[in-house]
C-alpha positions as CSV (number, residue, x, y, z in Angstrom):
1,X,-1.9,36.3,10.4
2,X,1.7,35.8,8.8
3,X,2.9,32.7,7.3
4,X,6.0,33.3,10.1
5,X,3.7,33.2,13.0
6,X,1.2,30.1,11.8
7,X,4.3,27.7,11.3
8,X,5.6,29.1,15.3
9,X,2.0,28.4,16.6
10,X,1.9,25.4,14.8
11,X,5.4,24.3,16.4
12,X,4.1,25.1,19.8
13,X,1.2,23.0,19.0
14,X,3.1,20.3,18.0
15,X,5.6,20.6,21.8
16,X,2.4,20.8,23.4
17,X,1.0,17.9,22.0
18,X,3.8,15.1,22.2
19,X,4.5,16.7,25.7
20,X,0.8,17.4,27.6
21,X,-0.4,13.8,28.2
22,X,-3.9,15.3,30.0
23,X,-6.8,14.1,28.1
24,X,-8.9,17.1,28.8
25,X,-6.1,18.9,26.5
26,X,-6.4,16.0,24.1
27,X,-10.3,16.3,23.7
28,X,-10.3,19.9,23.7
29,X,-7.7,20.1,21.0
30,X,-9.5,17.0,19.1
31,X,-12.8,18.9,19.1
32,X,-11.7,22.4,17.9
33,X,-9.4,21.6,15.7
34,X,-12.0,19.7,13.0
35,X,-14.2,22.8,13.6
36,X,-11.4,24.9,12.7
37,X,-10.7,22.6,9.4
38,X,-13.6,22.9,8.5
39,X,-14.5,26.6,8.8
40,X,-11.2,27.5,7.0
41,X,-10.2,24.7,4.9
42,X,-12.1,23.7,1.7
43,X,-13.6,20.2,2.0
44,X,-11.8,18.3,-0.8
45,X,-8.4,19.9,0.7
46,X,-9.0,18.2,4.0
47,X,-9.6,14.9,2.2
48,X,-6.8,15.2,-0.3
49,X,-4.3,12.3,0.7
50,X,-6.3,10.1,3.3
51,X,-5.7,6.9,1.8
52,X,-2.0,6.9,2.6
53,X,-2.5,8.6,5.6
54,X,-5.6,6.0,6.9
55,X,-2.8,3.1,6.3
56,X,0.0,5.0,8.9
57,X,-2.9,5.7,11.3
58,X,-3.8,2.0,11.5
59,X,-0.2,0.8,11.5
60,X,0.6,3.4,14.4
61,X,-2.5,1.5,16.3
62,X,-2.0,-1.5,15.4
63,X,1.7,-1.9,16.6
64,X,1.1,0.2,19.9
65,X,-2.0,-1.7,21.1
66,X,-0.5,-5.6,20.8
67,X,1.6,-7.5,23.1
68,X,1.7,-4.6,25.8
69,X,1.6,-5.5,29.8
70,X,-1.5,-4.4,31.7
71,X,-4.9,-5.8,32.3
72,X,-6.0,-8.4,29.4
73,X,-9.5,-7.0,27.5
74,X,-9.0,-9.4,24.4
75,X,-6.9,-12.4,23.3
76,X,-7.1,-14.0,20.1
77,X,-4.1,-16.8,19.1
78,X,-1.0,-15.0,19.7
79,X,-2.5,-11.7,19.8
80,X,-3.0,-10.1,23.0
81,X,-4.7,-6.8,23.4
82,X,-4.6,-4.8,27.4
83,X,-5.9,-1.9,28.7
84,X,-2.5,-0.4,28.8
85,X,-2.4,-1.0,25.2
86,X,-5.6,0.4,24.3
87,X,-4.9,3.6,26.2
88,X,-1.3,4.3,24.6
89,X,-2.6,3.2,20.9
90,X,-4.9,5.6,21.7
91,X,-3.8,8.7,22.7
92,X,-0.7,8.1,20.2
93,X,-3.3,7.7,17.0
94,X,-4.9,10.8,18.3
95,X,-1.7,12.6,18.8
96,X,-0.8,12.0,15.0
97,X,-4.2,12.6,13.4
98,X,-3.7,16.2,15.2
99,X,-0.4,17.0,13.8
100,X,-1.5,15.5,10.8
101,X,-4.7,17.9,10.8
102,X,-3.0,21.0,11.8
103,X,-0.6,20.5,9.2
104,X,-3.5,20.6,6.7
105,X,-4.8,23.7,8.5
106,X,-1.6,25.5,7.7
107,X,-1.1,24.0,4.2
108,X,-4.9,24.9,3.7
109,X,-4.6,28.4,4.7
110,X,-1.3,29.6,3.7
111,X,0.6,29.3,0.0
112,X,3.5,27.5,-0.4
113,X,5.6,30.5,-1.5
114,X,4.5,31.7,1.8
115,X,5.3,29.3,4.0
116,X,8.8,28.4,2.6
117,X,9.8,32.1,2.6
118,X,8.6,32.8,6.4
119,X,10.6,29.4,6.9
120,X,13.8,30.3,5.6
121,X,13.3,33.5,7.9
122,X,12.8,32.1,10.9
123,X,16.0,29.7,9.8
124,X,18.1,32.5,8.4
125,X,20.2,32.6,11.8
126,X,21.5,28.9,11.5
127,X,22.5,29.9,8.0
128,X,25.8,32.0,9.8
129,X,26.7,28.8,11.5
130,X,27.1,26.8,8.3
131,X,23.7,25.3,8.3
132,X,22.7,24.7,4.3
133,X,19.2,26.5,5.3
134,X,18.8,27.5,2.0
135,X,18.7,24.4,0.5
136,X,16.6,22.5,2.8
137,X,14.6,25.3,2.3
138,X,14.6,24.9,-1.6
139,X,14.2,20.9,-1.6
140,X,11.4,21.5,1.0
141,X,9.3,23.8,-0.6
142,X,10.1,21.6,-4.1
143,X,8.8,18.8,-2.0
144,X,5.3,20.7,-1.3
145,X,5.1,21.5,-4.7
146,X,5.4,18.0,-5.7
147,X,2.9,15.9,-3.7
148,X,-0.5,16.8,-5.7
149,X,1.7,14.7,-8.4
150,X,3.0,12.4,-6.1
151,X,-0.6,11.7,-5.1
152,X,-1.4,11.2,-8.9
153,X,1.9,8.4,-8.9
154,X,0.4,7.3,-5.9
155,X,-3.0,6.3,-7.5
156,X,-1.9,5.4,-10.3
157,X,0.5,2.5,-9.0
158,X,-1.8,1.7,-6.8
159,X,-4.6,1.1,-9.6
160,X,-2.3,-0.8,-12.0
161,X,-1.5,-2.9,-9.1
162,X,-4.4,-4.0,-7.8
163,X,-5.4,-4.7,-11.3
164,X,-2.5,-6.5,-12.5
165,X,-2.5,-8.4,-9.5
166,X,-6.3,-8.9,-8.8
167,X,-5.8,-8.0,-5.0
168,X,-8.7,-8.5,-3.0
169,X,-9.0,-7.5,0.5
170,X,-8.4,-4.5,3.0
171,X,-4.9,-6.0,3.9
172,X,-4.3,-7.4,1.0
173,X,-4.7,-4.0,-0.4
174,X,-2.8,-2.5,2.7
175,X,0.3,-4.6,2.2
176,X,0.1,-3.3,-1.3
177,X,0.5,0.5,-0.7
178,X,3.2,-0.6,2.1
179,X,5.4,-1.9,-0.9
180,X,5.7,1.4,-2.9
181,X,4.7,4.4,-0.5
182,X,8.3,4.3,1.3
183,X,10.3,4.7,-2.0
184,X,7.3,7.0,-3.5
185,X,7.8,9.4,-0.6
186,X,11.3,9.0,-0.3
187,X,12.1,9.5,-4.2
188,X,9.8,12.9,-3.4
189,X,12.3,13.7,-0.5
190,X,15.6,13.2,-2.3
191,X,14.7,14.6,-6.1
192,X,11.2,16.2,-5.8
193,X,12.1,18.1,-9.1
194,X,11.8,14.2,-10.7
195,X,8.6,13.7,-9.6
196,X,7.8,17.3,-11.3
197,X,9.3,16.5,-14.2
198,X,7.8,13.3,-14.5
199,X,3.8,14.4,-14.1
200,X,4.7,17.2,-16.6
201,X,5.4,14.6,-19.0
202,X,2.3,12.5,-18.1
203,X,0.4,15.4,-18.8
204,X,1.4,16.2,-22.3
205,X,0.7,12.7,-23.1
């Protein structure tokens, strides 16, 4: 299968996903796709990254399942937990661990070369329009190329801060990550060719 045609399936899955609210779809699709991952997608690939990842998935629960009207299942002080709340935290968790999966599927599967060249393909038409494709394209495929050393900044930071600031505790820990991931990620998104740089130079050291 081309790299053109895995990133339009993948786009349909993605409109299908945010737009199908049947759970039958959502079960089906949260069933096959592991299967899938698994079959095609070495192991340590699939769990590359998690730990950033496990912190968005609980924040994207955590702030659609409080203080939401509907039927009260659990109160605790000024938290209040319903069944509406439950339901939408839910299905929007499971929404994002799917996108997040099939994005590894297609990462996993296809090189990076690949997928930015069928990209910039499938893009080539805004180009006429004045649309910088080319660039996006560029700084997106620099950014690919640059998360296995972001994920080496990641731990790293993370490490020296724990350490340095003997932090104790899942949220503890979780309010930690919060502090640097944003700029991390977004340093990655405006000069990835920095991060690049930067790990080469760790590694000579």
């Amino acid at each position: 299968m081309s790299a053109g045609l895995k990133i339009i399936l993948y786009l349909v899955f993605i409109v299908c996903l945010f737009s199908i609210d049947n759970p039958i779809f959502l079960c089906a699709a949260g069933a096959l796709l592991p299967l899938t991952l698994f079959i095609m997608v070495p192991m340590r690939f699939i769990l590359r990254g998690w730990l950033p990842i496990s912190v968005l998935l609980l924040f994207t629960f955590w702030s659609n399942l409080l203080f939401q009207y509907g039927k009260v299942l659990f109160v605790a002080g000024p938290f209040l937990v319903t069944d509406a709340g439950l339901t939408d935290a839910s299905i929007k968790t499971v929404r994002l661990v799917l996108m997040i999966g099939g994005a590894k599927l297609l990462t996993g599967t296809t090189r990076i070369a690949s997928l930015t060249g069928a990209l910039a393909q499938l893009l080539a038409p805004l180009q006429r329009v004045g649309v910088p494709v080319n660039e996006f394209v560029s700084t997106m495929g620099l950014t690919m190329q640059s998360l296995p050393a972001l994920k080496e900044q990641f731990l790293s930071i993370y490490r020296e801060s724990i350490l340095r600031q003997d932090v104790r505790g899942f949220w503890n820990r979780a309010r930690i990550i919060s502090g640097f991931l944003l700029p991390l990620f977004a340093k990655s998104m405006n000069a990835p060719e920095e991060v690049l740089k930067q790990n080469e130079i760790h590694d000579k050291v």
